[in-house]
KOLTOR-206060 format. One record per residue (C-alpha): residue number from 1; residue in three letters; x, y, z. Coordinates in Angstrom, 1 decimal, decimal comma, padded with zeros to 4 digits, m for minus. Example, Ala and Ser with C-alpha at 12.3 -4.5 7.8 and 13.67 -1.06 7.14 Angstrom:
<tikols>
tikol i->1 | aa->ala | x->012,3 | y->m004,5 | z->007,8
tikol i->2 | aa->ser | x->013,7 | y->m001,1 | z->007,1
</tikols>
This chain:
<tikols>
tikol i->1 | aa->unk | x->m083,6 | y->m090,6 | z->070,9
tikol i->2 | aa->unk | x->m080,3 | y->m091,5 | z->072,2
tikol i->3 | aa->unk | x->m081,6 | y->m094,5 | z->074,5
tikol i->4 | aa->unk | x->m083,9 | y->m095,8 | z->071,6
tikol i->5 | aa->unk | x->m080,5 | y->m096,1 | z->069,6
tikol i->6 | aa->unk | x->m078,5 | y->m097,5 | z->072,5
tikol i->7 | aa->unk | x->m081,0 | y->m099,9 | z->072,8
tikol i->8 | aa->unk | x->m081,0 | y->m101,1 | z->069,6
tikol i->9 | aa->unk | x->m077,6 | y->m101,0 | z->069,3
tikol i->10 | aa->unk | x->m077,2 | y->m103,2 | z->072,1
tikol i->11 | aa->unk | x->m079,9 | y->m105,8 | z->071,0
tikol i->12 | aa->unk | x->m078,2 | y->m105,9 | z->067,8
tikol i->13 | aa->unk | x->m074,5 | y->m107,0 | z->069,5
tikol i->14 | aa->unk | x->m076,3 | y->m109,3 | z->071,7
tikol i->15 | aa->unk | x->m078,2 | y->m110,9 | z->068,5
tikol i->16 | aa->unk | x->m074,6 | y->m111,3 | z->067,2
tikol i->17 | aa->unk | x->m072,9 | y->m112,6 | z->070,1
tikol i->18 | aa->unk | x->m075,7 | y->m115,4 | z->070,3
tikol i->19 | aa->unk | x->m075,2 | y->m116,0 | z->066,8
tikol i->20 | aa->unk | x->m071,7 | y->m116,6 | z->067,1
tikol i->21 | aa->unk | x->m072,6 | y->m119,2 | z->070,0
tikol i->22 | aa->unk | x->m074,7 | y->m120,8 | z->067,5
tikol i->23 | aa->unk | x->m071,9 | y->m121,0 | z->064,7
tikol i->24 | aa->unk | x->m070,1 | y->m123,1 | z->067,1
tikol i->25 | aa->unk | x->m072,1 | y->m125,4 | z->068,8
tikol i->26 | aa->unk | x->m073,5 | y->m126,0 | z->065,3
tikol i->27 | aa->unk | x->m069,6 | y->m126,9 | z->064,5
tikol i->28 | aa->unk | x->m069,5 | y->m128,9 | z->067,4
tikol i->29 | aa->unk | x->m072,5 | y->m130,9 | z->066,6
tikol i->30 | aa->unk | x->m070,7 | y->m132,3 | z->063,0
tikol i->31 | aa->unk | x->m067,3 | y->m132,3 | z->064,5
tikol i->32 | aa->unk | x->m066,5 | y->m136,4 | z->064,6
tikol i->33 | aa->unk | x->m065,8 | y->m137,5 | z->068,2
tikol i->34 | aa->unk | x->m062,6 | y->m139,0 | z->069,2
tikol i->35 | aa->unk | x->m063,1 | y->m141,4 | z->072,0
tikol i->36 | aa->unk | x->m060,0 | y->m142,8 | z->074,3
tikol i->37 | aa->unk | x->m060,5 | y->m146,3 | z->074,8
tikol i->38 | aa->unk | x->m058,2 | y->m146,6 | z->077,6
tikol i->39 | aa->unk | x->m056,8 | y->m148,5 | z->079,5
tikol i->40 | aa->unk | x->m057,2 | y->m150,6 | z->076,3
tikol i->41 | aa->unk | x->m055,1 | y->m148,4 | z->074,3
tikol i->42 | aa->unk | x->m052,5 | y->m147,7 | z->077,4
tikol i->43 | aa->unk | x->m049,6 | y->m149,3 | z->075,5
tikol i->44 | aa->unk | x->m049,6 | y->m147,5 | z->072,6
tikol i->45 | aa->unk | x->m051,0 | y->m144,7 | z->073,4
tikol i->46 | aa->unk | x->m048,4 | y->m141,5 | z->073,8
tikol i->47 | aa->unk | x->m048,5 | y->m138,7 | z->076,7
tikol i->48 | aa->unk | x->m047,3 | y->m135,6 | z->075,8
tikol i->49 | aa->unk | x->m043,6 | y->m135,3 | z->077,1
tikol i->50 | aa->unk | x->m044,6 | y->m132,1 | z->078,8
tikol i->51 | aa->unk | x->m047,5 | y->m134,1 | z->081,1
tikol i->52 | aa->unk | x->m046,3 | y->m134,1 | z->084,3
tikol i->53 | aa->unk | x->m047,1 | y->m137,3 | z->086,2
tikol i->54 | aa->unk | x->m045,0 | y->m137,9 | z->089,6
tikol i->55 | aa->unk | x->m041,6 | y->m136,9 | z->090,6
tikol i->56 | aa->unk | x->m038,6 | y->m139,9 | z->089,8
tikol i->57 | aa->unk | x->m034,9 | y->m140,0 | z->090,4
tikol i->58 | aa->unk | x->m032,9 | y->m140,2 | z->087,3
tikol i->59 | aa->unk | x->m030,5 | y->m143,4 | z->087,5
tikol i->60 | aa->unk | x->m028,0 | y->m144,4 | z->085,3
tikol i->61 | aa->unk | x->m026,9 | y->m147,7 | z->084,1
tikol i->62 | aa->unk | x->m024,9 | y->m148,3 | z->087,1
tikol i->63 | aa->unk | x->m027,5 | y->m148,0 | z->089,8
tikol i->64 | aa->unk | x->m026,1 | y->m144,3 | z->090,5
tikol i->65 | aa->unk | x->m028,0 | y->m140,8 | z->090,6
tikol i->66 | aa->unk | x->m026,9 | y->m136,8 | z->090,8
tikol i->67 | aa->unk | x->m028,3 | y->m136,1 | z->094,2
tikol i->68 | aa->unk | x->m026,0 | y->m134,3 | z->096,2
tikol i->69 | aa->unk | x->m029,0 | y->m133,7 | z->099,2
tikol i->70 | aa->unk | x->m028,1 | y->m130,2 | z->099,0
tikol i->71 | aa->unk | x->m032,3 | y->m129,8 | z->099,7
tikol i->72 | aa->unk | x->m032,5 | y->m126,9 | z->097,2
tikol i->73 | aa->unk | x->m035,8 | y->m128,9 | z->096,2
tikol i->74 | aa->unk | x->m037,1 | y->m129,5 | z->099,6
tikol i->75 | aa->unk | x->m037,1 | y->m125,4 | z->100,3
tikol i->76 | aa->unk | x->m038,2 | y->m124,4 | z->097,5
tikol i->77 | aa->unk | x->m041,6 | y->m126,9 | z->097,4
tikol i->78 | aa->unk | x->m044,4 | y->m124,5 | z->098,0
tikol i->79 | aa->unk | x->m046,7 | y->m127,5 | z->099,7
tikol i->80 | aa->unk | x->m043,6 | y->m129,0 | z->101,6
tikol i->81 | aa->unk | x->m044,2 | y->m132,0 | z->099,2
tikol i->82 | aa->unk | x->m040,5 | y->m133,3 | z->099,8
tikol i->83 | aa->unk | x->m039,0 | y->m134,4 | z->102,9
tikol i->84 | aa->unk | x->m035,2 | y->m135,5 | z->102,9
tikol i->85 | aa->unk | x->m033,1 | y->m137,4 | z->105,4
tikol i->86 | aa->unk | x->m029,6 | y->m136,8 | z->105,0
tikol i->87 | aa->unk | x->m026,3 | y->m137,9 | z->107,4
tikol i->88 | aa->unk | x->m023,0 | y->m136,5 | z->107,6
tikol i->89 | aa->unk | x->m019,8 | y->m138,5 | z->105,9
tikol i->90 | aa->unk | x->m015,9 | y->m138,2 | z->105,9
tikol i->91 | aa->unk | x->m014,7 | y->m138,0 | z->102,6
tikol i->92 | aa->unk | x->m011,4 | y->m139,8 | z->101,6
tikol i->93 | aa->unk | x->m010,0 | y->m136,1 | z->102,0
tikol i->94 | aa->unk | x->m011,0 | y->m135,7 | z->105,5
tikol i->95 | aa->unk | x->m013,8 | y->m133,6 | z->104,8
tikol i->96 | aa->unk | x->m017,6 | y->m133,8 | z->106,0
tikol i->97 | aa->unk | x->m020,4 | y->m133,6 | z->103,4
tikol i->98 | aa->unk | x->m023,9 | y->m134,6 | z->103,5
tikol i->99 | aa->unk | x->m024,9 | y->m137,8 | z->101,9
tikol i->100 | aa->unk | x->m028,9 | y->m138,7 | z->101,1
tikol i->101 | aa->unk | x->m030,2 | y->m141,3 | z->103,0
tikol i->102 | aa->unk | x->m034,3 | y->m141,1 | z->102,4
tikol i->103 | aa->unk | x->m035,9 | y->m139,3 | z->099,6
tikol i->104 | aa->unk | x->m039,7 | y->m138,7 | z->100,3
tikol i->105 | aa->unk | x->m042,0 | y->m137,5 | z->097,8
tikol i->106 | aa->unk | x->m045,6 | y->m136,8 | z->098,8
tikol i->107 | aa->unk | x->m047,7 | y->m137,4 | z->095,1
tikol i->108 | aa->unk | x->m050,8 | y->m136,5 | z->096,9
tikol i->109 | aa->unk | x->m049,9 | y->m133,0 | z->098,0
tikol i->110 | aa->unk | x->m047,8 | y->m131,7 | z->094,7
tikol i->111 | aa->unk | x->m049,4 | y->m129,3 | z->092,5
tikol i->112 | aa->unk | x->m046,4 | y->m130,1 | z->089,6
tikol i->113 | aa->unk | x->m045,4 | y->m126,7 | z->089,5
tikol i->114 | aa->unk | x->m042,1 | y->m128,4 | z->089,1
tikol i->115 | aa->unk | x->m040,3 | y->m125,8 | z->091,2
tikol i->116 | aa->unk | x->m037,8 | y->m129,1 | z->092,0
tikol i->117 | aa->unk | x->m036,9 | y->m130,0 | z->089,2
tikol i->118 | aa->unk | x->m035,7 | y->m126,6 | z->088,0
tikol i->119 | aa->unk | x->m033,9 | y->m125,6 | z->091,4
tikol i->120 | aa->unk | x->m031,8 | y->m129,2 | z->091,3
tikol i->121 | aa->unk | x->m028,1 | y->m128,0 | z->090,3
tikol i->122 | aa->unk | x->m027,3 | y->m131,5 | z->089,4
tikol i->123 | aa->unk | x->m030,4 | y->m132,1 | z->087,4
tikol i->124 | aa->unk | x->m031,2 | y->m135,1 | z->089,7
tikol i->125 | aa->unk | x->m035,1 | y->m135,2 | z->089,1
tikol i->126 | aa->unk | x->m037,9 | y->m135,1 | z->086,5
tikol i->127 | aa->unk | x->m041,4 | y->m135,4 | z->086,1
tikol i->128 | aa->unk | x->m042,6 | y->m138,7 | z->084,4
tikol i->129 | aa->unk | x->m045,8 | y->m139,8 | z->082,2
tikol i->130 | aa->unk | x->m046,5 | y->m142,5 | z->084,8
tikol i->131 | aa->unk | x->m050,2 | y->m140,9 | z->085,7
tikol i->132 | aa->unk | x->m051,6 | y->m144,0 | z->087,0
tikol i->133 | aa->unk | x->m051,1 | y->m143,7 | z->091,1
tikol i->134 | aa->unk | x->m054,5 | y->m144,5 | z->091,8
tikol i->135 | aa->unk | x->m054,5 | y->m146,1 | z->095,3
tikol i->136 | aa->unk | x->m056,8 | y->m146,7 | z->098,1
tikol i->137 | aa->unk | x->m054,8 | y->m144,4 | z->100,9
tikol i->138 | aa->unk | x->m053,4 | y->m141,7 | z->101,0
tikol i->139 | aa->unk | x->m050,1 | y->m142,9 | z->102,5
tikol i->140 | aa->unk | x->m049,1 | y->m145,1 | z->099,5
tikol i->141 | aa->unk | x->m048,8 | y->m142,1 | z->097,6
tikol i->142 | aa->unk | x->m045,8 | y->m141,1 | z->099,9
tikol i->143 | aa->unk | x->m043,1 | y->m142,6 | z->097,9
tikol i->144 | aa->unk | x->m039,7 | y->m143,2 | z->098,7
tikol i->145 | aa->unk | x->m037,8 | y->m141,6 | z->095,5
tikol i->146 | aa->unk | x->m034,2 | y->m143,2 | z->096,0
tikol i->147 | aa->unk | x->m035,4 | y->m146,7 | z->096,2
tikol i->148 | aa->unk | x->m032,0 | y->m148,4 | z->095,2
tikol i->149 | aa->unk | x->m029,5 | y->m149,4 | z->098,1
tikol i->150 | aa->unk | x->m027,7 | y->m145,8 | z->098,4
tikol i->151 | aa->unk | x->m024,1 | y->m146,7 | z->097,9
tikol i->152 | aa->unk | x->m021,7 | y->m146,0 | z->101,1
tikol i->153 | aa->unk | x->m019,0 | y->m143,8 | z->101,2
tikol i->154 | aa->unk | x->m015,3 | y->m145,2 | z->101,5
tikol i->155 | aa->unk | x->m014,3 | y->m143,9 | z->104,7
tikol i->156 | aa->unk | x->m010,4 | y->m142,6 | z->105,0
tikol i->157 | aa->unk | x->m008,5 | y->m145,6 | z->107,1
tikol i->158 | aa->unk | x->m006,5 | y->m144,6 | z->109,9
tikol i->159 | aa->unk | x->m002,9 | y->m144,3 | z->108,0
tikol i->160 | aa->unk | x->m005,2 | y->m142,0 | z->105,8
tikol i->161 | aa->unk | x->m006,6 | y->m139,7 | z->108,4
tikol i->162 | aa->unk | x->m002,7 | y->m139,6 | z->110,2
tikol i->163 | aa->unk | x->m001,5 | y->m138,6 | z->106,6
tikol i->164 | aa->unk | x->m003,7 | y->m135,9 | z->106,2
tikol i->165 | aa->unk | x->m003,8 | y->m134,4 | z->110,0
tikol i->166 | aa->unk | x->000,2 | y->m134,4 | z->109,3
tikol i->167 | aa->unk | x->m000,6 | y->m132,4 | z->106,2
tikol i->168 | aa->unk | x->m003,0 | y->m130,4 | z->107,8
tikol i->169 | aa->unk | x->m000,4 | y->m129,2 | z->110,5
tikol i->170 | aa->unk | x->002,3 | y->m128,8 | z->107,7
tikol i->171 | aa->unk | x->m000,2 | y->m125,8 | z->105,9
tikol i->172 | aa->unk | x->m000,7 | y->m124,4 | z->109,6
tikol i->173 | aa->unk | x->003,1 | y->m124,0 | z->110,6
tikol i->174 | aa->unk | x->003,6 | y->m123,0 | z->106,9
tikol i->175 | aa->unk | x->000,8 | y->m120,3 | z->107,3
tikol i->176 | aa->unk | x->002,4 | y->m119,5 | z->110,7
tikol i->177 | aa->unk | x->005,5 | y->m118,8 | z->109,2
tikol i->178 | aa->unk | x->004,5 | y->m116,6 | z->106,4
tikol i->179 | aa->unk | x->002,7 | y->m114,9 | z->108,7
tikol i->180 | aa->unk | x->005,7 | y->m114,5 | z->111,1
tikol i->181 | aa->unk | x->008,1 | y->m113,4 | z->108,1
tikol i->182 | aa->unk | x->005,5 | y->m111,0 | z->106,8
tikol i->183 | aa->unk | x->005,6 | y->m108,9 | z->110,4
tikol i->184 | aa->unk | x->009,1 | y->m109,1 | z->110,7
tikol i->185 | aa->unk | x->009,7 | y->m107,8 | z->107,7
tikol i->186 | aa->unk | x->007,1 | y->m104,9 | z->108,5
tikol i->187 | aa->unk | x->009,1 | y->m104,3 | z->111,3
tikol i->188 | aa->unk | x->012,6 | y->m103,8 | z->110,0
tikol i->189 | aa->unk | x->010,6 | y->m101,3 | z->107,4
tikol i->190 | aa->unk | x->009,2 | y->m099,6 | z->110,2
tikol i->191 | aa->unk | x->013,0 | y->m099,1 | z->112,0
tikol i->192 | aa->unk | x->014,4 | y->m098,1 | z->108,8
tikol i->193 | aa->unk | x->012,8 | y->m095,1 | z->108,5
tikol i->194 | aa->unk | x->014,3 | y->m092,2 | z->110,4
tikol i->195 | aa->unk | x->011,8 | y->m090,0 | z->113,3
tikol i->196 | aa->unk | x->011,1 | y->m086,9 | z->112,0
tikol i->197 | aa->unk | x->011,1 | y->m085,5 | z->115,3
tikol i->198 | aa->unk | x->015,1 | y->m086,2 | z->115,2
tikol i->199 | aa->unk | x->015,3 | y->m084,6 | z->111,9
tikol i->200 | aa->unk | x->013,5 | y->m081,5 | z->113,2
tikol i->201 | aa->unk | x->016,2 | y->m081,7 | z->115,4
</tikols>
């Protein structure tokens, strides 16, 4: 008795079940279609601001972006989509930093997980609605992200670099002479107090 009622039981939920399937392809079949008619309608029509297209520096007016080529983004791309060329500077301190020279984006190896654009601690990135890269080869989609003139850094002149070696030197000898002070006076302390041994005494 118990398999005639399991087996009618389950005929009955798989007569529903294909029911339901029914319901909505029946739905389907009166739903009206909507049709894109692109690229007719590509300049009015709106992506949503969450599609993710291709990787783009963010400029301002001036021709100047955020990137500090700290290559946060490059280790963190899971595909090694990003490649970076950097070179070191002197500052108008008379300190190194890196500088970007070459920002390389590979379009046809990113799976827009936008890992990038959320490790970037100057916000120097985003992902665009530009989806149309369609190209012949695969090496046009390696794109060169920084593609105006990267600005060069003012480099210290000579009077410059004297003035802040002689500063440099003038923090040393002050350091050295803290440092001198400090054990001398550690000294006298330790003089000051009496041997016990001689007390014993």
């Amino acid at each position: 008795m118990g398999s005639v009622s399991e087996y009618f039981s389950s005929l009955g939920s798989g007569i529903l079940s294909l029911l339901k399937g029914m319901k909505v392809t029946g739905k389907e079949f009166v739903t009206p279609k909507i049709t894109e008619c692109y690229p007719e309608n590509r300049t009015e029509h709106k992506w949503p601001e969450r599609f993710r297209a291709q990787l783009k520096f963010i400029y301002d007016g001036e021709g100047n972006h955020k990137c500090i080529a700290c290559q946060n983004c490059e280790r963190n791309c899971p595909n090694g989509t990003i490649s970076i060329e950097t070179k070191m500077v002197t500052t108008m301190q008379g300190t190194k930093k890196k500088k970007l020279v070459k920002y390389h984006y590979d379009l046809g190896s990113c799976t827009f997980c936008q890992l990038c654009v959320t490790s970037c601690p100057t916000g120097a990135i985003e992902f665009d609605n530009d989806f149309e890269q369609a190209v012949f080869t695969r090496s046009k989609l390696v794109k060169q992200l920084n593609y105006l003139p990267e600005k060069e850094e003012p480099e210290p002149t000579p009077e410059q670099l004297a003035q802040i070696e002689a500063e440099r030197q003038a923090k040393i000898a002050e350091a050295k002479a803290k440092a001198a002070a400090a054990k001398a006076a550690q000294g006298g302390a330790s003089n000051a107090t009496p041997d016990k041994t001689e007390e014993n005494k």
